[in-house]
N, C-alpha and C positions, 0 to 999 in steps of 0.2 A: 766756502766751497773748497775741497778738498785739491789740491797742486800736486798731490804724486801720493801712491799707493805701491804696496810693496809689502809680498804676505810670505813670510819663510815657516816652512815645514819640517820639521824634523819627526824621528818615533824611537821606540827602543825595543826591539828584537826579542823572541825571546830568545834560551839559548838552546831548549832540548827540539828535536827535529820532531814535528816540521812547525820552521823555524814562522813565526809571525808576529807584528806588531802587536804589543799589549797596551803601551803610549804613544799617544800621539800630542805633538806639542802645535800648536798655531799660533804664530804671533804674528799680528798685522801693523803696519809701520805706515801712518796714517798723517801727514803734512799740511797745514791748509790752516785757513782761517774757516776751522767749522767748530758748531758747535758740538759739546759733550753729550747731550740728550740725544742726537741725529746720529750720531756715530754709532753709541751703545743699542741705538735700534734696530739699526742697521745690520748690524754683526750679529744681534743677538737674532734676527729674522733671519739671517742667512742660517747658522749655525742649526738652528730648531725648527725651522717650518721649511724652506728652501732646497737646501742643498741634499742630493740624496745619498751622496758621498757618506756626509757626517753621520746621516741616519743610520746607514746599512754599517757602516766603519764603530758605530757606538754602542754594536754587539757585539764584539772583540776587543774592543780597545779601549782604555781611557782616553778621552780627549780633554788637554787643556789649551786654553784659549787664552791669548792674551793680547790686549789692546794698546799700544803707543800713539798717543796722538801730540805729534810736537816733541816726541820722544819722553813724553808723561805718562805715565802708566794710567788707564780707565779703568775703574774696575767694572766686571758684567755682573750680570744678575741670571746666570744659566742658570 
């Protein structure tokens, strides 16, 4: 079960006006005795089927995603 969750956002601008994200970064910071399979499902269902954020936001922007679990990198399967 996961002990602490913690999800930083950043993006990158563009620079001619009017100005808007083109990148958007996600990295989720994921602690716990959980397993790798349950994580990657997780995120990958929020990122693609859930959130309506990501959907409406992944017509302007790139989004990458990235997963720390235990501070080990997971890779996804977006």
């Amino acid at each position: 079960m996961p002990t602490k969750l913690k999800v930083d956002v950043s993006g990158k601008l563009t620079e001619d006006h009017p100005m808007y994200f083109d990148a958007i970064d996600v990295t989720y910071h994921i602690e716990g005795n959980t397993g790798v399979d349950a994580i990657r499902k997780v995120v990958e269902m929020s990122e693609k089927k859930y959130c309506g954020l990501t959907y409406m936001l992944e017509k302007v922007a790139k989004f990458n995603v990235k997963v720390l679990l235990n501070r080990e990198n997971i890779e996804l399967y977006l």
